[in-house]
C-alpha positions in Angstrom: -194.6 60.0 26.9 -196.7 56.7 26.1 -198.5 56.0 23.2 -201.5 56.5 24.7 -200.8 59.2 26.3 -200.2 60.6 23.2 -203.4 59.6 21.7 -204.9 61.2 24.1 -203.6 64.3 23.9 -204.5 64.1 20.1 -207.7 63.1 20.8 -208.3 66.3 22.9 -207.6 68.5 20.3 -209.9 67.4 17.8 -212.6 67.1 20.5 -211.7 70.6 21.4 -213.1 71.7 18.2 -216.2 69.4 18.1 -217.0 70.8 21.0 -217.9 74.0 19.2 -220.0 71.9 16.5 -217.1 72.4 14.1 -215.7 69.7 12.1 -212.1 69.3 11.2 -213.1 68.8 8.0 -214.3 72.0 7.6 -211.3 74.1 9.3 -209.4 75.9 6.9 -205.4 75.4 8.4 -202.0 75.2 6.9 -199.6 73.0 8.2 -198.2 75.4 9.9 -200.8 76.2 12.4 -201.5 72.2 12.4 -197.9 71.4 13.6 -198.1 74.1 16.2 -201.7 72.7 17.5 -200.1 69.4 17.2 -197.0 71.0 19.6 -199.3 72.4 21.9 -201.5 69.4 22.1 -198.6 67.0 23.2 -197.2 69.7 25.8 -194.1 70.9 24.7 -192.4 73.2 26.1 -192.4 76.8 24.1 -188.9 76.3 23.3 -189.9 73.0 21.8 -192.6 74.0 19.9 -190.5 77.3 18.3 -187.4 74.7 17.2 -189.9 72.3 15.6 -192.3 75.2 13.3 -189.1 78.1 13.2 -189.2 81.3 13.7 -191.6 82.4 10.6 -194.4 80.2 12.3 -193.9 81.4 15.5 -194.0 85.2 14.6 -197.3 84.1 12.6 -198.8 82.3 15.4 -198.6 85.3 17.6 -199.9 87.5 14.9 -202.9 85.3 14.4 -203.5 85.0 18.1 -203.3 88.5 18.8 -205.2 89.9 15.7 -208.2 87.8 17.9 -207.0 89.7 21.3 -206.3 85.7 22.5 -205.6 85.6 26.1 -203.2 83.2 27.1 -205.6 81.4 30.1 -207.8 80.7 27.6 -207.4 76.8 25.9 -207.3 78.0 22.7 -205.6 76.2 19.2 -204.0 78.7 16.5 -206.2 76.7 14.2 -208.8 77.6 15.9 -208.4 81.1 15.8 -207.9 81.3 12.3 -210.8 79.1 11.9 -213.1 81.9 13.6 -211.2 84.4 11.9 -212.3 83.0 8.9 -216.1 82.9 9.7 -216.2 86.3 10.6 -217.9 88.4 7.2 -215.9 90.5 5.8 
């Protein structure tokens, strides 16, 4: 993959959540769910993406995604879940 390829990749996924009015500033994330967003953003494969995070992350990814009922069609970030998970009032 090019460099700018790669930018824009990265690009998207920050535009994916200004789209929604949200800032990345103000989206709560751990690394964890960054370097899967960041996985998912540049395309790799599944098996890709579960080496780089390990197997914790992925079993908390899938938690987090399901726990919103995420549907896999959908272009969704695990930040972003958590980020509306968040917002939600207890």
């Amino acid at each position: 993959m090019e460099r700018k390829e790669v930018v824009a990749k990265l690009k998207g996924l920050r535009e994916e959540f200004e789209k929604d009015g949200i800032s990345i500033l103000d989206v709560p994330t751990t690394m964890a769910l960054a370097l899967s967003d960041v996985c998912e953003a540049l395309g790799l494969s599944q098996e890709e993406h579960d080496e780089i995070v390990g197997e914790e992350v992925v079993q908390a990814v899938e938690e987090w995604k399901s726990a919103r009922m995420w549907q896999p069609a959908e272009r969704e970030t695990a930040t972003h879940a958590v980020a509306e998970l968040a917002a939600v009032p207890a």
